[in-house]
PLY file of the C-alpha trace (Angstrom):
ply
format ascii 1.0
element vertex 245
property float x
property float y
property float z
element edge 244
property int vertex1
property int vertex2
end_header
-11.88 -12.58 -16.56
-9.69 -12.06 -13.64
-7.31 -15.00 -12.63
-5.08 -15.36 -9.86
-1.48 -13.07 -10.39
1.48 -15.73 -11.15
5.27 -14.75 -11.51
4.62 -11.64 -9.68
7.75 -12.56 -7.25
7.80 -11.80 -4.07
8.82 -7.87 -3.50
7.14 -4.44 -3.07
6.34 -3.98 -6.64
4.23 -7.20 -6.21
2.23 -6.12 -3.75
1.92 -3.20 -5.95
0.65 -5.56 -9.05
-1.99 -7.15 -6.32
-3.52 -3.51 -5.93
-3.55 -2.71 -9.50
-5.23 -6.72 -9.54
-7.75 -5.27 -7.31
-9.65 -2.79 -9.73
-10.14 -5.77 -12.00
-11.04 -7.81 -9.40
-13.65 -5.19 -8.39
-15.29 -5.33 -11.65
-16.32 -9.38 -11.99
-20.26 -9.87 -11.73
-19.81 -12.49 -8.87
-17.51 -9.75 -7.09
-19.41 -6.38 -7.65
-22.89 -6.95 -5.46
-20.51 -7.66 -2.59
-18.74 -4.13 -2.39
-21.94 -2.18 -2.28
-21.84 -2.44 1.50
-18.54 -2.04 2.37
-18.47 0.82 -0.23
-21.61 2.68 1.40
-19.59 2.35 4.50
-16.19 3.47 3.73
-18.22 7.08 1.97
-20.56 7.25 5.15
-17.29 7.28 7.27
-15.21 9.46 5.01
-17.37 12.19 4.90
-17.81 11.83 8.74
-13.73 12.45 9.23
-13.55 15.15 6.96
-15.82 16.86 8.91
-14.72 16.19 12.06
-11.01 16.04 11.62
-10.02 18.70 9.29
-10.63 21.37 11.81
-8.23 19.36 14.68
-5.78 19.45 12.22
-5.55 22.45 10.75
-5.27 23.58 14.99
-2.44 21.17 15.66
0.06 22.00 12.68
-0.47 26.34 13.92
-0.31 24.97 17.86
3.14 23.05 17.21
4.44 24.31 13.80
3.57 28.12 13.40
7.36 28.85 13.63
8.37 26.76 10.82
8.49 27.94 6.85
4.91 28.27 5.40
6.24 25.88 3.11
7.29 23.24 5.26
3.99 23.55 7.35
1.64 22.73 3.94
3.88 19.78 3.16
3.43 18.42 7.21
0.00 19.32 7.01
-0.54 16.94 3.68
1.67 13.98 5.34
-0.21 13.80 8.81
-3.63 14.53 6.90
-2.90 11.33 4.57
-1.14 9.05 7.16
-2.90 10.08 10.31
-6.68 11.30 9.43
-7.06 9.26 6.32
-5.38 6.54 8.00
-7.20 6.39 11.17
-10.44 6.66 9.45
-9.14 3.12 7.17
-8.87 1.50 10.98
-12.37 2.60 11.77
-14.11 1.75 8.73
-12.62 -1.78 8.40
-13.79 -2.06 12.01
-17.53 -1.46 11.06
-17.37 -3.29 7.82
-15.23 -6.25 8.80
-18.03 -8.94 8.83
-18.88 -7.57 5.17
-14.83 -7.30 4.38
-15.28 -11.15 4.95
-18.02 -12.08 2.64
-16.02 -9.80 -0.14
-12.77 -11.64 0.53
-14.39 -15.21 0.15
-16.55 -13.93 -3.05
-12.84 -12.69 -4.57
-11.44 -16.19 -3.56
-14.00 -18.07 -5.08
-13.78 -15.90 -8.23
-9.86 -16.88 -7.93
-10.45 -20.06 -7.08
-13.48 -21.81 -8.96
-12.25 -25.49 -7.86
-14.02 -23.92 -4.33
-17.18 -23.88 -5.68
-19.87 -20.75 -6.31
-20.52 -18.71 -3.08
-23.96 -19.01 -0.84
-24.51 -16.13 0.46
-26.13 -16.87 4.46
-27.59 -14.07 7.09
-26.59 -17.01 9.53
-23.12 -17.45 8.19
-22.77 -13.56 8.58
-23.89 -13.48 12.36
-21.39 -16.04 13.05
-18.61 -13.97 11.81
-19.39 -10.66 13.52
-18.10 -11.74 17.04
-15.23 -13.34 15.36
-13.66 -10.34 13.33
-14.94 -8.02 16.11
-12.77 -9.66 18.84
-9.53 -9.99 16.39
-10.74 -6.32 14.99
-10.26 -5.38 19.29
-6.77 -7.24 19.13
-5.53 -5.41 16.15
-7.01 -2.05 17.83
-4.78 -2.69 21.10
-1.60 -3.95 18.71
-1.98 -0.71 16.69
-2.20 2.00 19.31
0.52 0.67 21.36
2.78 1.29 18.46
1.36 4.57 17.36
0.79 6.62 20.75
4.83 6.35 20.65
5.15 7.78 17.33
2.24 10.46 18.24
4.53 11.88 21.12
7.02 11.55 18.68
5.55 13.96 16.59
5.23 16.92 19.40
9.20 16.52 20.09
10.94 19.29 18.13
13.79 18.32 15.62
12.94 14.39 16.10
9.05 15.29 14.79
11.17 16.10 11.76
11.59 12.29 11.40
7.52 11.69 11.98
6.47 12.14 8.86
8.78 9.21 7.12
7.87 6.92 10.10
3.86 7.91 10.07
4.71 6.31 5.98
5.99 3.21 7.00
3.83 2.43 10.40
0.43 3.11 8.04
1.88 0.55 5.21
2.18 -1.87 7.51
-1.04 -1.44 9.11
-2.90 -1.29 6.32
-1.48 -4.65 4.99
-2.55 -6.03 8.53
-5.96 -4.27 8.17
-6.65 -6.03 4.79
-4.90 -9.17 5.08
-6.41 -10.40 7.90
-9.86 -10.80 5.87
-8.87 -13.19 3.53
-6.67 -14.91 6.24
-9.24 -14.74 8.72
-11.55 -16.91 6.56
-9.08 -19.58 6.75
-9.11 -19.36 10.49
-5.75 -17.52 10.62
-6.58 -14.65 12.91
-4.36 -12.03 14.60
-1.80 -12.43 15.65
-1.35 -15.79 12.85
-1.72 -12.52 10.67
1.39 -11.11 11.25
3.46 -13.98 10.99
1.98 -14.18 7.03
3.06 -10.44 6.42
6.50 -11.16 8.03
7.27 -13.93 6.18
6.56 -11.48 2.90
7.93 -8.43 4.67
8.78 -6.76 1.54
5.36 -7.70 -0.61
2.82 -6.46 2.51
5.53 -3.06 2.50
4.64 -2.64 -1.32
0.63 -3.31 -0.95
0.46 -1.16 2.05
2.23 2.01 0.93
0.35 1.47 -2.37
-3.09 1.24 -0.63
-1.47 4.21 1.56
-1.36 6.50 -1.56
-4.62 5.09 -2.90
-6.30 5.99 0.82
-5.23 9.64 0.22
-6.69 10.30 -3.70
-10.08 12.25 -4.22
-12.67 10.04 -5.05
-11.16 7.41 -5.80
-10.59 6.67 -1.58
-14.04 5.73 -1.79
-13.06 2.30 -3.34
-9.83 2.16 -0.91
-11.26 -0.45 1.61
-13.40 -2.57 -1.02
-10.14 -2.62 -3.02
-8.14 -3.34 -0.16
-9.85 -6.88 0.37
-10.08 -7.37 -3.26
-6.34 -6.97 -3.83
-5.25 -8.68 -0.28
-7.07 -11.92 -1.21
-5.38 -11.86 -5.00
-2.06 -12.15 -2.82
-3.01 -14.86 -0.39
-4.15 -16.87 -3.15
-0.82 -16.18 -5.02
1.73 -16.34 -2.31
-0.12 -17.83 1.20
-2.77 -20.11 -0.31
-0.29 -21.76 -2.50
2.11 -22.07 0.62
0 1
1 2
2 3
3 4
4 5
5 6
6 7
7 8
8 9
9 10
10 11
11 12
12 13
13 14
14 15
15 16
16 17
17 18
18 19
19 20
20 21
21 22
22 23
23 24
24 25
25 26
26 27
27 28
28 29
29 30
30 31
31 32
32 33
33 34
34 35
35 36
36 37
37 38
38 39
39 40
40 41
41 42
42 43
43 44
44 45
45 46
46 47
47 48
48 49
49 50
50 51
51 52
52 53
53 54
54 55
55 56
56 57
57 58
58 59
59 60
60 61
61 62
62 63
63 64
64 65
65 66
66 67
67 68
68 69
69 70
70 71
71 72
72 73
73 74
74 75
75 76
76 77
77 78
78 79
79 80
80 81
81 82
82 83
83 84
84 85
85 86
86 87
87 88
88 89
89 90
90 91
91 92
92 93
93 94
94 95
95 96
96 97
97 98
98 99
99 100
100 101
101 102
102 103
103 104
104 105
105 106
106 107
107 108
108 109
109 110
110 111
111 112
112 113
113 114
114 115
115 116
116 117
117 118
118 119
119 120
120 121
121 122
122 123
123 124
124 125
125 126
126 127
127 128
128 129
129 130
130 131
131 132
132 133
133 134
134 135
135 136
136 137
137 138
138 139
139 140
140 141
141 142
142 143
143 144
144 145
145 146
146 147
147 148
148 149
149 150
150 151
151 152
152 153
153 154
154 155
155 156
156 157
157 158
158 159
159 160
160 161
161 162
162 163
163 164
164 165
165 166
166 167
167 168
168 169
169 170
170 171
171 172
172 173
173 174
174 175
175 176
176 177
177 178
178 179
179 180
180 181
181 182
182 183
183 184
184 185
185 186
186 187
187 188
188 189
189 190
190 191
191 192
192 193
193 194
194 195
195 196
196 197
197 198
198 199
199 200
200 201
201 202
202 203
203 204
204 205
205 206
206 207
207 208
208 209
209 210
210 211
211 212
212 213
213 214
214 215
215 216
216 217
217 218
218 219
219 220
220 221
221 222
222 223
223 224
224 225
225 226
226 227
227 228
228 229
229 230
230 231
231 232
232 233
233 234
234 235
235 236
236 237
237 238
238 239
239 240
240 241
241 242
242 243
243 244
């Protein structure tokens, strides 16, 4: 049985136990009927990006880098198709499966917490929550792109795009941590922008969960549990670290 993480300390390689957490979490009978959705949803997208993405890419790397070493392209090519396609398609799928990101976050907590009680599950409970996490999903939308449309120009400057690909890293940790901390947060009312005071206060733990969800986001097959374990292992650190607080 899963329990909530203690003396993991506060730095990246905590936010790296929370992940690992996660696949356990995934596993617990009062966890698993809520990831079917979200699951369904994250494969449904992923397929749709490959698709539809892999041939912009494969463009924009011989457009702005067909000078470069063959060498040097590949490894550009694997850092913007991890931290830009597979990245952007993480924003868009917790988008469309935020209301059900919810109900997995609460069933997690509950499992974590079992003074709160079993969960109900409620089709009116869910209807209530769509406008709310698609309004804060909207906020984190604007937040996000004002930050990244610098670092996409960025990216087209020669010698500074050299610097892209270590900054691409770091901006997609941190939005990932926002993406999948908000869901346990948001259940507690703490919506963005309350959200990023939370992952600023634990600037080094959200760093360590959000590369490690990063590097999950970008392995065969097993991306298709990234946003599902994403919740799972964002609400084992809020109810180590925030709950507690």
């Amino acid at each position: 049985m899963a329990t909530v993480l203690t003396g993991s300390g506060n730095g990246a390689l905590a936010g790296l136990r929370h992940v690992l957490h996660g696949f356990a979490l995934l596993r617990e009978p009062g966890v698993r009927v809520y990831v079917i959705l979200p699951l369904l949803i994250n494969i449904l997208l992923f397929v749709a990006a490959l698709a539809g993405l892999g041939s912009a890419l494969d463009y924009a790397v011989e457009r702005y880098l067909a000078s470069w070493p063959e060498w040097l392209q590949s490894i550009i090519w694997f850092l913007f198709a991890a931290l830009v396609v597979f990245f952007t398609f993480s924003i868009v799928a917790n988008i469309v499966a935020s209301p059900f990101n919810g109900l997995l976050a609460e069933a997690v907590e509950r499992h974590l917490r079992p003074e709160l009680g079993a969960m109900r599950f409620s089709w009116k409970a869910l209807a209530g929550d769509v406008a709310r996490t698609l309004v804060a999903e909207l906020r984190k939308l604007l937040y996000i792109a004002l930050r990244a449309l610098p670092l996409l120009l960025l990216s087209l400057v020669p010698v500074l795009n050299a610097a892209a690909p270590a900054l691409w890293l770091l901006f997609g940790a941190w939005m990932l941590g926002l993406e999948y901390l908000d869901c346990p947060l948001g259940n507690h009312g703490k919506v963005f922008p309350r959200v990023l005071e939370e992952m600023r206060a634990r600037r080094r733990m959200t760093l360590g969960f959000g590369f490690t969800m990063t590097l999950v986001t970008v392995i065969p097959v097993v991306n298709f549990l990234a946003m599902p374990l994403g919740v799972a292992a964002a609400t084992s650190l809020y109810c180590s670290h925030i709950a507690r607080d």
